[in-house]
C-alpha positions as CSV (number, residue, x, y, z in Angstrom):
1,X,127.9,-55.5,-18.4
2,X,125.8,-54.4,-21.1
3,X,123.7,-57.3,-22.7
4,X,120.9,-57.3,-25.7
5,X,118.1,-59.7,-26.4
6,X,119.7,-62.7,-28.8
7,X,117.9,-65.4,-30.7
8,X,117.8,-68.6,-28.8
9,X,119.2,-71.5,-31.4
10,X,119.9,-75.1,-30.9
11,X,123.2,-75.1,-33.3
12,X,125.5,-72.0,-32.3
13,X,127.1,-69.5,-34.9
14,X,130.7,-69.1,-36.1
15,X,131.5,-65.9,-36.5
16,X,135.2,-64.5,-37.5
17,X,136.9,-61.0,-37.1
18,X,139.1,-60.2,-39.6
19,X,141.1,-57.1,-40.9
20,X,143.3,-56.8,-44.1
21,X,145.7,-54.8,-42.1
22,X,146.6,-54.5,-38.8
23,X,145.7,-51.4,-35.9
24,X,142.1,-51.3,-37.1
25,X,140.6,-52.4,-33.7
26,X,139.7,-56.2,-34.6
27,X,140.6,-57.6,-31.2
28,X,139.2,-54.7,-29.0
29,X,135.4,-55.1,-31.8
30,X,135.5,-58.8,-30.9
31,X,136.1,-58.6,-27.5
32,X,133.3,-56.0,-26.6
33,X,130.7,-58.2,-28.9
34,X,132.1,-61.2,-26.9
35,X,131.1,-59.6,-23.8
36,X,127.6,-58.2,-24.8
37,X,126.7,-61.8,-25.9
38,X,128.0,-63.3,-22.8
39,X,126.2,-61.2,-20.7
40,X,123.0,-61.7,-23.5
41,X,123.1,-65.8,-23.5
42,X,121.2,-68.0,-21.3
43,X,123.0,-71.2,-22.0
44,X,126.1,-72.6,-24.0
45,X,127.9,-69.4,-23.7
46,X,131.0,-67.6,-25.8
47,X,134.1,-68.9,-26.9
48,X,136.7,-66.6,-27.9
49,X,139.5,-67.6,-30.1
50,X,142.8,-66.3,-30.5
51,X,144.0,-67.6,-34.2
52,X,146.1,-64.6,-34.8
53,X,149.1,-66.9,-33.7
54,X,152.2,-64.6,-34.7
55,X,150.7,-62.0,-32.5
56,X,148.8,-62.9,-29.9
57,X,147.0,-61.0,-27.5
58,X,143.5,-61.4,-27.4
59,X,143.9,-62.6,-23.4
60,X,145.4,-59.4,-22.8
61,X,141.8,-57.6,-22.9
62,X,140.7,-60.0,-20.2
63,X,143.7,-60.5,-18.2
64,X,146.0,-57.8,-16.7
65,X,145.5,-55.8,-13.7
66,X,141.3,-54.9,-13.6
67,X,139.1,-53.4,-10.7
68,X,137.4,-56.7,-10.3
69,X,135.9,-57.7,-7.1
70,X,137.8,-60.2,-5.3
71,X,134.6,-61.9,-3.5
72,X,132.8,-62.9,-7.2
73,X,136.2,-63.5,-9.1
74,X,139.2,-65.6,-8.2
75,X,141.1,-63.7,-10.3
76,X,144.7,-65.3,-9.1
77,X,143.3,-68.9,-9.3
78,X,141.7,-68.3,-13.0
79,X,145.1,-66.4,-14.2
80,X,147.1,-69.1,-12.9
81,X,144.8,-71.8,-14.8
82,X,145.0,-69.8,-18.0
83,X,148.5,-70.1,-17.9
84,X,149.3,-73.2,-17.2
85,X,146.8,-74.5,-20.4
86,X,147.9,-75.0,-23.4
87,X,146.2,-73.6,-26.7
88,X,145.2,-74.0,-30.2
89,X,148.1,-74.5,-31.2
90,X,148.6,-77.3,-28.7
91,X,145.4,-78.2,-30.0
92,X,146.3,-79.1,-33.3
93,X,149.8,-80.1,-33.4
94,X,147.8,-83.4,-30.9
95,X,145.4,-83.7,-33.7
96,X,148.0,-83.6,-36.6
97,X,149.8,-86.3,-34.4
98,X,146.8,-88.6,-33.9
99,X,146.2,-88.1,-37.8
100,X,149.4,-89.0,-38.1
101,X,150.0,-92.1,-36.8
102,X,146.3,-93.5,-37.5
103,X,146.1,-96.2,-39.6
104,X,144.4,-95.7,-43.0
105,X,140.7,-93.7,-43.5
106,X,138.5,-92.1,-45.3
107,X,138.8,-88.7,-44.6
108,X,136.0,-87.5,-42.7
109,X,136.5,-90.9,-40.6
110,X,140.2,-90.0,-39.9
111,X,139.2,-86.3,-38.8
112,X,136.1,-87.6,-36.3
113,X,138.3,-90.2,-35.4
114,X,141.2,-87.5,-34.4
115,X,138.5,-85.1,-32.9
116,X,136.8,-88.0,-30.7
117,X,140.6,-88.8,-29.3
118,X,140.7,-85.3,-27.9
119,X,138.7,-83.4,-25.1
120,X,138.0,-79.6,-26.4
121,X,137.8,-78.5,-22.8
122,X,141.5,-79.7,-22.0
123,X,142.1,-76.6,-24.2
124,X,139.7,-73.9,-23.1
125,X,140.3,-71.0,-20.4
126,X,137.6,-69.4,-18.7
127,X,137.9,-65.6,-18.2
128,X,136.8,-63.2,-15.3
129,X,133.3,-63.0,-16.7
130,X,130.5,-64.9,-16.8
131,X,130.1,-67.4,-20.1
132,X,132.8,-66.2,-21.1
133,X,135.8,-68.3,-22.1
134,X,138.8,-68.3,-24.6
135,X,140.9,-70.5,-26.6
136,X,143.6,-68.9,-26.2
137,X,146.8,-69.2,-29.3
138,X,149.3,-71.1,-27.5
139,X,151.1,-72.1,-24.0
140,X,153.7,-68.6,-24.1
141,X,156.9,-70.1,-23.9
142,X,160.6,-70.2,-24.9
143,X,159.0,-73.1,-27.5
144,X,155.9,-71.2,-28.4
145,X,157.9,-69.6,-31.8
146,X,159.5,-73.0,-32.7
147,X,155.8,-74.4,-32.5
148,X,154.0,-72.3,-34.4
149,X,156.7,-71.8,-37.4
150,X,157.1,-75.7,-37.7
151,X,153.7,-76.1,-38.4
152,X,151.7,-76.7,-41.3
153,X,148.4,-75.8,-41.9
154,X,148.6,-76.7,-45.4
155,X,149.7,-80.4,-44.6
156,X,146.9,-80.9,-42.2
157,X,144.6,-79.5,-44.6
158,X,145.7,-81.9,-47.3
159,X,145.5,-85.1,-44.8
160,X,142.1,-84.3,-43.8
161,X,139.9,-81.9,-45.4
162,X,137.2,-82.1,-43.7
163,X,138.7,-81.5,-40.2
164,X,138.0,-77.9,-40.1
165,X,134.6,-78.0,-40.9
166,X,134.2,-80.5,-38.2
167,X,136.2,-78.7,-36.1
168,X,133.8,-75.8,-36.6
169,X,130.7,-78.0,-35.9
170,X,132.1,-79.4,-32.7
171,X,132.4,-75.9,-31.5
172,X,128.9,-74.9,-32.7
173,X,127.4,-78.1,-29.8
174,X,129.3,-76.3,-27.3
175,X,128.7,-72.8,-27.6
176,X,126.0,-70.7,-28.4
177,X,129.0,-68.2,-30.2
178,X,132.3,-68.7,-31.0
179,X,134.1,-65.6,-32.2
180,X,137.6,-66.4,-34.2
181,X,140.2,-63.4,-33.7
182,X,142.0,-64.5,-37.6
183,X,145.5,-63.0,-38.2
184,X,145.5,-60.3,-40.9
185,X,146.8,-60.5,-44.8
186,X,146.5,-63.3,-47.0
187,X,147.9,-66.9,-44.9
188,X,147.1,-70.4,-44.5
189,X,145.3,-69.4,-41.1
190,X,142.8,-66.5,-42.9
191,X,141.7,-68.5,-45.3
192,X,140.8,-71.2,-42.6
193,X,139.3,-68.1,-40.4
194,X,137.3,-66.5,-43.1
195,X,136.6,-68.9,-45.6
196,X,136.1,-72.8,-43.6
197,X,134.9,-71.9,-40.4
198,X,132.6,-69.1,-40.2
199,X,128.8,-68.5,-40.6
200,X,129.3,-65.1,-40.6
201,X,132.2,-62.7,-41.2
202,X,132.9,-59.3,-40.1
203,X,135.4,-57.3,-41.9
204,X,137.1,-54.5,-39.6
205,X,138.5,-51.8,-41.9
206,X,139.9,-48.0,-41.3
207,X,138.9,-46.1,-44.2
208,X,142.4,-45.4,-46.4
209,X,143.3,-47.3,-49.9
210,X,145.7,-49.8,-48.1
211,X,142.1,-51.7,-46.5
212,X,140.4,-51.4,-49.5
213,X,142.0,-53.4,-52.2
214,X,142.8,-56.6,-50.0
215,X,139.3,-56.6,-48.1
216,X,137.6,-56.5,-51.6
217,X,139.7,-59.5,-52.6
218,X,139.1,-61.5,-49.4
219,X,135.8,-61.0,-49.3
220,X,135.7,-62.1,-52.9
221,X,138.0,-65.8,-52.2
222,X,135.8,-66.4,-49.1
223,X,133.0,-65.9,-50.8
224,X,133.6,-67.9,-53.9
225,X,134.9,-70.7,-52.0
226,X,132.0,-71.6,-49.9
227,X,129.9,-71.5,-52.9
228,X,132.4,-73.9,-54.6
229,X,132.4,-76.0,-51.2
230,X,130.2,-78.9,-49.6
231,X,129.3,-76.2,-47.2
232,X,125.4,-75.4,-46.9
233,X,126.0,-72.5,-45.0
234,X,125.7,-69.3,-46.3
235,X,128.5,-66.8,-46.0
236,X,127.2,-63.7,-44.3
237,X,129.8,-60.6,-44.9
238,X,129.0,-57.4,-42.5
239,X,131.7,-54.7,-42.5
240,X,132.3,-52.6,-39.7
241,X,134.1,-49.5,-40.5
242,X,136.5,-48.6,-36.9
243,X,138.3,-45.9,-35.5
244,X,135.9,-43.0,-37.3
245,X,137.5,-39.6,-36.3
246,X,133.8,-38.2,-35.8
247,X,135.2,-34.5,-35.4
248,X,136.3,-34.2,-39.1
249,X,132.8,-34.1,-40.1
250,X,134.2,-33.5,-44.1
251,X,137.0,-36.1,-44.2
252,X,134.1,-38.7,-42.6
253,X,131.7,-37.4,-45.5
254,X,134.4,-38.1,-48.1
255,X,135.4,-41.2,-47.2
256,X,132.0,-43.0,-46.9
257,X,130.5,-41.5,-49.9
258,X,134.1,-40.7,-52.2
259,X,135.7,-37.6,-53.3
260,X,136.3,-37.6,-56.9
261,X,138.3,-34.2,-56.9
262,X,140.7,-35.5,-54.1
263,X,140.3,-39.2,-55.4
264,X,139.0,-40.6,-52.1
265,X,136.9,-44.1,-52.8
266,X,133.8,-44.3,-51.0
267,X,133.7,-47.2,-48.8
268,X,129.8,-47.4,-48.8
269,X,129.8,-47.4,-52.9
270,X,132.6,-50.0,-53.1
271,X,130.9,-52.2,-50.5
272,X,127.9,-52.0,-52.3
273,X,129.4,-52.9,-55.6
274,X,131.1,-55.8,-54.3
275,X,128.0,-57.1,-52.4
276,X,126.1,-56.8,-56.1
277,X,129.2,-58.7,-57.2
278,X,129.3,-61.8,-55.0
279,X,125.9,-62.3,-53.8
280,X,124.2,-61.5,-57.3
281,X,121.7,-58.9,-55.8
282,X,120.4,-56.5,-58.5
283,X,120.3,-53.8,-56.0
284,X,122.2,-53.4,-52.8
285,X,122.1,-50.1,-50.7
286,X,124.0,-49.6,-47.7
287,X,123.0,-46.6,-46.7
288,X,120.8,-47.5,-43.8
289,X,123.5,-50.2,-42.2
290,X,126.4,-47.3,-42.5
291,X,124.6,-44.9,-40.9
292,X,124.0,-46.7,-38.0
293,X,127.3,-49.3,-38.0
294,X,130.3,-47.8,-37.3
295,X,132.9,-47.5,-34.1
296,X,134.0,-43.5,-33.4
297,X,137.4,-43.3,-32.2
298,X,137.8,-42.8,-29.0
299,X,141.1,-41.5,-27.1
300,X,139.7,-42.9,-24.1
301,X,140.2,-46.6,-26.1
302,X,143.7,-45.5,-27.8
303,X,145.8,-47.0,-25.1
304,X,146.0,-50.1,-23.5
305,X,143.5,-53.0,-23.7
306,X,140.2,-51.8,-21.9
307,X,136.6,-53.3,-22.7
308,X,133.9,-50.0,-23.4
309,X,131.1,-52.0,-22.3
310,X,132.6,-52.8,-19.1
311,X,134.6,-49.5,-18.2
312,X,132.4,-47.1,-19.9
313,X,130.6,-44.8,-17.6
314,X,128.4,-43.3,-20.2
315,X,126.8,-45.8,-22.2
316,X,124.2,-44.0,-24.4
317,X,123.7,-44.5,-28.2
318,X,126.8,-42.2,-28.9
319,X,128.9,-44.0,-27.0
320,X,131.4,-47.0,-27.9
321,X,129.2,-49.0,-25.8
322,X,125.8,-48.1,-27.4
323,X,128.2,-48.7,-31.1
324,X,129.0,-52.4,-30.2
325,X,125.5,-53.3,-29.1
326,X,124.2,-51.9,-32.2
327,X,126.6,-53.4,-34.3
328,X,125.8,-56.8,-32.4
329,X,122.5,-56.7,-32.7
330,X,122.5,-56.5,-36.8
331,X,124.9,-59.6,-36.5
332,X,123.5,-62.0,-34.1
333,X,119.8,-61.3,-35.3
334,X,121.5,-61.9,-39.1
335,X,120.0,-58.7,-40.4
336,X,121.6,-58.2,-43.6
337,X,123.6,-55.5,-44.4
338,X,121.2,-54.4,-47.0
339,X,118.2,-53.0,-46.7
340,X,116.3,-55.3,-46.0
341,X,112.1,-53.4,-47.0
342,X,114.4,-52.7,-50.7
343,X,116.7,-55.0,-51.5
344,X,116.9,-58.8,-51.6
345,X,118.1,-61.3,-49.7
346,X,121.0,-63.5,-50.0
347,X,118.7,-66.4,-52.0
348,X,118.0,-63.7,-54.3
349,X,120.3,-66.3,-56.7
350,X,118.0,-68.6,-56.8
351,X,114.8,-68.5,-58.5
352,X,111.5,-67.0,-56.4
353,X,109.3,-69.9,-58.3
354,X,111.9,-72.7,-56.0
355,X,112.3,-70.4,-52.8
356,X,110.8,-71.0,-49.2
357,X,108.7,-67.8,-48.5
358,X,106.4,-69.6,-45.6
359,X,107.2,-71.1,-42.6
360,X,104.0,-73.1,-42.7
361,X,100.6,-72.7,-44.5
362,X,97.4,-73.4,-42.1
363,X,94.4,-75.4,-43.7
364,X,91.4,-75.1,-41.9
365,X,87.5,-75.6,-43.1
366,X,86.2,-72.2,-44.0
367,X,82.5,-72.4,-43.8
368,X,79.7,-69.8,-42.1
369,X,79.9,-72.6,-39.6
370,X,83.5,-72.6,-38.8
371,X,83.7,-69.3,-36.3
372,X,85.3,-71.3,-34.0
373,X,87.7,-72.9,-36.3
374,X,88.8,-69.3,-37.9
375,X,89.3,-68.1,-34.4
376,X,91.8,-70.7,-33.4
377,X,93.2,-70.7,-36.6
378,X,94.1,-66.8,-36.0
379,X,95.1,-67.5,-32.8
380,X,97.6,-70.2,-33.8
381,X,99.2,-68.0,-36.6
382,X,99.8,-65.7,-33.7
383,X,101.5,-67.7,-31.2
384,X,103.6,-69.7,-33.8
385,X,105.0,-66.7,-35.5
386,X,106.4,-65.4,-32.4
387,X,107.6,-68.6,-31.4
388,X,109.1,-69.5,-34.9
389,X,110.7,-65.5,-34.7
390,X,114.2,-67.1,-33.1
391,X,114.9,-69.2,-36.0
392,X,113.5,-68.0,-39.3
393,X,112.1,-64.7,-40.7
394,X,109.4,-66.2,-42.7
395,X,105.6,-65.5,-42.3
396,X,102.8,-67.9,-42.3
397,X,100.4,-67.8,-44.4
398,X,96.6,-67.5,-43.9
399,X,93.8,-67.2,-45.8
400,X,91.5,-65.0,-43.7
401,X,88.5,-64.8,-45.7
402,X,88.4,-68.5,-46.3
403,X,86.4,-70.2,-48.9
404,X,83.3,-72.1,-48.8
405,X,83.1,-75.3,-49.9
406,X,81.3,-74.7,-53.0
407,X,83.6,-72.3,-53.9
408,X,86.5,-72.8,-56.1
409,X,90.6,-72.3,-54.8
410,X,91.9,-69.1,-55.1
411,X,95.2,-68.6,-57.6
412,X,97.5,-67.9,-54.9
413,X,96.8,-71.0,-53.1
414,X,98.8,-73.6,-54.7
415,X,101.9,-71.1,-55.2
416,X,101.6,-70.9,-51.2
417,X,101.4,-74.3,-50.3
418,X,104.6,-75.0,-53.0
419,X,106.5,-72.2,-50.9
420,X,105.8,-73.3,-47.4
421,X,107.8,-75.2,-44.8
422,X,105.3,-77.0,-44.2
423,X,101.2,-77.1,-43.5
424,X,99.6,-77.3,-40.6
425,X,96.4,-79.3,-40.4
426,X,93.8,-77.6,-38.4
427,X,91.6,-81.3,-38.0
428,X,88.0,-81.3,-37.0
429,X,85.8,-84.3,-38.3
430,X,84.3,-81.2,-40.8
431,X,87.8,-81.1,-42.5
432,X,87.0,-84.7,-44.6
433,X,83.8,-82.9,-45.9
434,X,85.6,-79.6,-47.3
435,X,86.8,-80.6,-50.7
436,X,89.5,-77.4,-51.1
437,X,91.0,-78.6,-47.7
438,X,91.6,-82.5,-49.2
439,X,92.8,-80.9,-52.2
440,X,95.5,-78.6,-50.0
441,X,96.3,-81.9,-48.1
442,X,96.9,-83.8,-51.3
443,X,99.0,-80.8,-52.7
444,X,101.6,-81.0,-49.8
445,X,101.7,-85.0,-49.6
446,X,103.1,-84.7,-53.1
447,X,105.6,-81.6,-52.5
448,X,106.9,-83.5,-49.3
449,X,107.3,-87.0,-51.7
450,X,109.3,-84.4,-54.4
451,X,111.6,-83.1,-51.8
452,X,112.1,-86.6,-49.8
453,X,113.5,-87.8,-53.9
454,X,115.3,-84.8,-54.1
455,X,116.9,-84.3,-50.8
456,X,118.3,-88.3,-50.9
457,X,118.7,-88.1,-54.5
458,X,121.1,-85.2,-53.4
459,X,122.1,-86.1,-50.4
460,X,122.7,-89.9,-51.4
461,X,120.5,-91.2,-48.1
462,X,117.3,-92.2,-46.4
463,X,115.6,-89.2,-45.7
464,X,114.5,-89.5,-41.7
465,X,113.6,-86.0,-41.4
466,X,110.2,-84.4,-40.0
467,X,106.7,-85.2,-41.7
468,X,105.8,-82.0,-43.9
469,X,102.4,-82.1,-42.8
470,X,101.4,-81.3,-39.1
471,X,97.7,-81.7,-37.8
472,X,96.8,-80.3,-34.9
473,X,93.6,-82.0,-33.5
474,X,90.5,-79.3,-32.4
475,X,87.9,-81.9,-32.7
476,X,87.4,-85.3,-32.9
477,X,88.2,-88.8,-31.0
478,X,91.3,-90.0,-31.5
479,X,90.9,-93.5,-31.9
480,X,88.3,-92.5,-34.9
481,X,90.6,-90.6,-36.9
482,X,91.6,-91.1,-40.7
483,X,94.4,-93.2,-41.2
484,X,96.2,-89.9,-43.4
485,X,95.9,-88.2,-39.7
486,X,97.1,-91.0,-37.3
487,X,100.3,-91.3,-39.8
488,X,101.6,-88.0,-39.4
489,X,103.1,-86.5,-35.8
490,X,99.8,-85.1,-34.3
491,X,99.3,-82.1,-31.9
492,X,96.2,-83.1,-29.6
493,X,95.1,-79.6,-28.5
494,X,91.7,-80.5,-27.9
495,X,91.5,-80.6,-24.4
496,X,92.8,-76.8,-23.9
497,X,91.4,-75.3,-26.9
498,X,88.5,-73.4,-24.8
499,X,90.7,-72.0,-22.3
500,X,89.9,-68.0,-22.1
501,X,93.5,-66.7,-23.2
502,X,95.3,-69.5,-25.0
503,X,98.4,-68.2,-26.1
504,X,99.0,-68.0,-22.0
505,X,98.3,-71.4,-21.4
506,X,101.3,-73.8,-20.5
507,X,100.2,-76.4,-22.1
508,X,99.4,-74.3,-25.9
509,X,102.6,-72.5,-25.1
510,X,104.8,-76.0,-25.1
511,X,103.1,-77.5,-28.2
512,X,104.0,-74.4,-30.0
513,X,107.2,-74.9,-28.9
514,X,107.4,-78.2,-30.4
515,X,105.7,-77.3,-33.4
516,X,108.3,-74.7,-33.9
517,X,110.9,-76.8,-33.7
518,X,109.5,-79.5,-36.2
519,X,109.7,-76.8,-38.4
520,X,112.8,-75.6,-38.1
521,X,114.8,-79.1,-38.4
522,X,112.4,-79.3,-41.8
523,X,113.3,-75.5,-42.8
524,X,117.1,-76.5,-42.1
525,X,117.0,-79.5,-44.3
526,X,115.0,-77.3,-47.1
527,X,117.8,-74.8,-47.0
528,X,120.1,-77.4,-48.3
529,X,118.1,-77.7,-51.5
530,X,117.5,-74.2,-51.6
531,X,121.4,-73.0,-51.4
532,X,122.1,-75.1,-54.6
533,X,118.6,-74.2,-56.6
534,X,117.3,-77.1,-56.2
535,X,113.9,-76.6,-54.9
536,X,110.4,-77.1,-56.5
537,X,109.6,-75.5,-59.1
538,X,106.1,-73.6,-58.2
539,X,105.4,-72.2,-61.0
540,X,104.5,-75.9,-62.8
541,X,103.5,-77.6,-59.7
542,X,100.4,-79.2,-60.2
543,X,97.6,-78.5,-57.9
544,X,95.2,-82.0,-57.6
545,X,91.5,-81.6,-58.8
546,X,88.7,-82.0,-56.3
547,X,88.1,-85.6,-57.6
548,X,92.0,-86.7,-57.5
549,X,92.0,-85.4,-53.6
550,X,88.5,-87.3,-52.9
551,X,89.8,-90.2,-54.3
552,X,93.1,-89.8,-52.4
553,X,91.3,-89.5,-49.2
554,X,89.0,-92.4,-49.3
555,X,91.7,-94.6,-49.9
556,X,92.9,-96.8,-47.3
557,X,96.2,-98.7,-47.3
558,X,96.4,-102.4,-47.0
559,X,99.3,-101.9,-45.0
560,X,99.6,-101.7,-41.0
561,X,99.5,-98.1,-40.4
562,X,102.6,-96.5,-38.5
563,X,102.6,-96.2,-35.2
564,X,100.4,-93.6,-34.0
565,X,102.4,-90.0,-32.9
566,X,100.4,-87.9,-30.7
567,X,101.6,-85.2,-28.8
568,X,99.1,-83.3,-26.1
């Protein structure tokens, strides 16, 4: 099975397939991404689900009569267990029940309430192939119509609005991807596919006039929604043009890039239009992600329900195989649509003077006596990018040609601190003698104190997260460090820093680790401020004068001091 190299995350994605109209190939995209990932994941795994529930079918890709070898698969045992379980819709008519018949609750209490009576895996098939499992619509039966027409999804809804999200989180622990198979048209159950659960979603469209108009206006309702909603999440939309006659080299032309004389709409132009529209990008070309996103049709694939990247022999970048893992690849690695060297991204909304543009900003002493230091230091920026690479694509910023201390800070300083994650303390006893490094420290102790007001003033609670300073400790004994040190969560590195090739060590390679993640849980709860414009303005922060940051250093609280953090 073919598999591709995916970001490892600690929160998996929601992603949903959905096409305006029907025959464009949704079920056969979703299942060959399902299968790439599943071969690609190294834990959780992939969750398939079938929501399509007035035509179901999605089983039928992974269960019917398949050369698979008898001594890896108990094929009769697993078919007989997917049968006999019941569904999503089984699912949800015993959490409408326990919702139901609960006494009174808020509502996010009544839908963890009805989500904690019920065990998720009760639910869930596995299929013939590794990590890969399915929620599959319903138990088949004479009562499966009754079932399914008797329910209301707009009741449930109303009872409990935040069930679905929860419902989409509680699938998130579980599995590294779950992939939602919607139903088509305008219903109750799109708009929960496309516009409540998902992360991402991918729009599977033939090119003709029918798909256009209705894709448009989904696209437009999902996306309006989520930015209407509670939801931090950004909606990411990527369309994926299917069923491409690649023969009709003219007709292909005309249809991606319009016809005015024969009145064909482009679908790259309208794409790009709407993407202008709803994510408020000044420019937005396409160009790059159509000519390399698309899925050929294939009369190979035209019947039945086989898997390309399972049954095809030829799996080069022209194939339907080499297609899908393309395709998956732009999604999972959330590469937008967009170019991204020319266009902006989707926090192009929000102001650049309140954006995140670092992962972390490194303060070290810069002096003619610092080689060591400045070696390290480039080292470190090294190793951490790669290591923050899985969960953000933000640099870290550097200043190479660092000052000394008699020298004054450089303009772009502050703005960089006020756009980082974080900073990361690179402590040797030197650092208290540098004046510009006390002044950086100072500058982030009073961004982090901004955010913590902001993010509880928004959030209406104790902030808990992760310190927005992090030293890492080169130098020094660690009993004798400054109190401003021994209050933060410390990396002791001190002990390996001489090693011949660091970024090989075990030791290095786990602190980065950990430092990688401490950013990322502070990132995630920036992101939140961020997606509602909320963030610092950098453009009138303050940076502190050399006095203010002496001052600031020398003082020492009356308090006990927190519990020293060190980490080696």
């Amino acid at each position: 099975m073919s598999s591709i190299k995916v970001p490892q995350r600690d929160i998996g994605e929601v992603i949903t397939f959905y096409s305006y109209k029907g025959g464009t190939g949704r079920s056969m995209a979703l299942s060959n991404v399902a299968c790439i990932l599943a071969s690609s994941v190294k834990d959780k795994g992939v969750l398939m689900v079938d929501w399509d529930l007035e035509a179901p079918g999605l089983d039928k890709f992974f269960f019917h009569d398949r050369n698979l070898d008898p001594l890896e698969i108990e094929y009769t045992a697993l078919l007989t267990e997917f049968n006999n379980k019941p569904g999503l819709i089984e699912l949800f008519s015993e959490i409408s029940n326990i919702i139901n018949n609960s006494n009174f609750m808020e509502d996010e209490a009544l839908a963890k309430h009805a989500l904690d009576r019920i065990n998720i895996k009760d639910f869930i098939s596995r299929t013939p192939y590794p990590n890969l499992s399915i929620l599959k619509a319903g138990r088949i039966d004479k009562k499966y119509s009754d079932k399914i027409n008797t329910f209301s999804w707009e009741n449930l809804y109303n009872k409990s609005r935040s069930l679905i999200p929860l419902f989409s989180d509680l699938l998130s622990r579980h599995y590294r991807y779950v992939l939602i198979d919607s139903r088509t048209g305008y219903t109750d159950i799109s708009g929960i596919c496309t516009m409540i659960m998902p992360q991402k979603l991918v729009v599977v469209f033939t090119p003709n006039r029918q798909s256009f108009g209705g894709t448009q206006e989904l696209i437009r309702k999902a996306t309006e929604y989520r930015i209407q909603s509670h939801d931090l999440r950004p909606l990411l939309v990527y369309p994926l043009a299917s069923r491409i006659e690649s023969s009709l080299s003219q007709l292909r032309a005309d249809w991606r890039y319009g016809n005015n004389e024969q009145k064909i709409p482009g679908y790259q132009s309208i794409f790009e239009d709407l993407f202008k529209e709803v994510y408020e990008l000044k420019k937005c070309n396409l160009h790059t992600y159509f000519d390399q996103i698309l899925i050929q049709q294939s009369p190979d694939y035209a019947y039945g329900e086989q898997i390309a990247v399972i049954d095809e022999k030829e799996k080069g970048r022209f194939s339907l195989t080499g297609s899908y893992e393309v395709f998956t690849k732009w999604l999972v690695n959330s590469t937008l649509p967009w170019e991204p060297d020319k266009q902006q991204d989707v926090t192009s909304a929000i102001p650049e003077s309140t954006s995140i543009r670092y992962a972390c900003f490194i303060s070290y002493p810069g002096s003619s006596q610092s080689g060591l230091i400045k070696d390290f230091a480039t080292q470190l920026k090294q190793g951490l990018e790669d290591h923050l690479s899985p969960y953000m694509n933000k640099g870290i910023y550097m200043d190479i040609e660092r000052l000394e201390p008699s020298s004054s800070i450089k303009e772009q300083i502050p703005t960089a601190i006020c756009q980082s994650v974080c900073m990361i303390v690179i402590y040797t006893p030197i650092y208290e003698e540098v004046p510009h490094c006390l002044q950086e420290f100072l500058a982030m102790e009073k961004i982090e104190r901004q955010r913590i007001q902001i993010l509880e003033k928004t959030f209406g609670k104790h902030y808990r997260g992760k310190r927005m300073i992090i030293p890492i400790i080169l130098r020094g004994v660690l009993d004798d460090l400054p109190d401003k040190i021994k209050e933060t969560q410390y990396f002791d590195v001190s002990k390996y820093v001489l090693e011949a090739n660091l970024n090989r060590s075990p030791s290095y390679t786990k602190t980065l680790d950990e430092i990688a993640v401490s950013i990322n849980e502070i990132y995630k709860d920036l992101k939140q401020l961020e997606s509602r414009g909320l963030g610092i303005n950098c453009d009138s922060f303050e940076f502190p004068s050399e006095h203010e940051a002496l001052e600031n250093w020398k003082e020492q609280s009356s308090q006990p001091q927190p519990r020293t953090n060190s980490i080696s």
